[in-house]
C-alpha positions in Angstrom: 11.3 1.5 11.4 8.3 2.2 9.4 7.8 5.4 7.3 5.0 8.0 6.9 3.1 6.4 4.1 5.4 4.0 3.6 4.9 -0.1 4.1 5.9 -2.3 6.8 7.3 -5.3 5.9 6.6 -8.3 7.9 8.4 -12.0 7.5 5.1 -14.6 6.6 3.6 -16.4 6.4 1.1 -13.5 8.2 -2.8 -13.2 9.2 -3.7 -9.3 9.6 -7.3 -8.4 11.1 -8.4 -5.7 9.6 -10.4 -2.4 11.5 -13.5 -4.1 10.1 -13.2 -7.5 12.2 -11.8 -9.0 8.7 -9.0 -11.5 8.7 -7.0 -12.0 6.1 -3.7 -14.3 5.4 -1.0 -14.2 2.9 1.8 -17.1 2.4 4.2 -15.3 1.2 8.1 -15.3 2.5 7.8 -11.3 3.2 4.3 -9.2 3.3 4.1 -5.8 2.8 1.6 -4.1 5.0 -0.1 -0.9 3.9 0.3 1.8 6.0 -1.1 4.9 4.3 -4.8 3.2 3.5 -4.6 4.0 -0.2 -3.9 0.3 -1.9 -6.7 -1.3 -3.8 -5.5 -4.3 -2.2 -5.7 -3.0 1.8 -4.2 -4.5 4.0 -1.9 -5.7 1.7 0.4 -3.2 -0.3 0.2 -2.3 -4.1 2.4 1.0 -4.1 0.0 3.3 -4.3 1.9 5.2 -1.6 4.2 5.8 -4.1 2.0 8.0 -6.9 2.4 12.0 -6.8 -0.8 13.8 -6.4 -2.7 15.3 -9.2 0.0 17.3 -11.3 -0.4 20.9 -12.8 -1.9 20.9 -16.1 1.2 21.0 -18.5 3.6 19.7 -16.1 6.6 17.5 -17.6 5.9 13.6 -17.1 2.2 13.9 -15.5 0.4 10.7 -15.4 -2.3 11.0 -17.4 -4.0 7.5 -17.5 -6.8 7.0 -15.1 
């Protein structure tokens, strides 16, 4: 079952083609396949799922770096 924003993970080796016509392949024993369009690395997964949105000026443990 794959989650809202979440990843799918998918046993490889694996070739995705992307929206754009694109193909792409990873080697890898298990590939995580984004799902929520925001990794750098698209189709592939970086965890970017994972990052809060923008945080209220002054809020305990806001990620500051950009």
């Amino acid at each position: 079952m794959a989650e809202r924003d979440g990843p799918i993970l998918v046993e490889g080796p694996v070739e995705v083609t992307t929206a754009e016509g694109r193909v792409v392949a990873s080697e890898r024993f298990v590939v995580a396949i984004c799902t929520c369009r925001r990794s750098r690395i698209h189709p592939w997964c970086d965890t970017s799922h994972r990052r809060r949105k923008p945080a209220e000026a002054g809020e305990e443990g806001e990620d500051t770096a950009s």
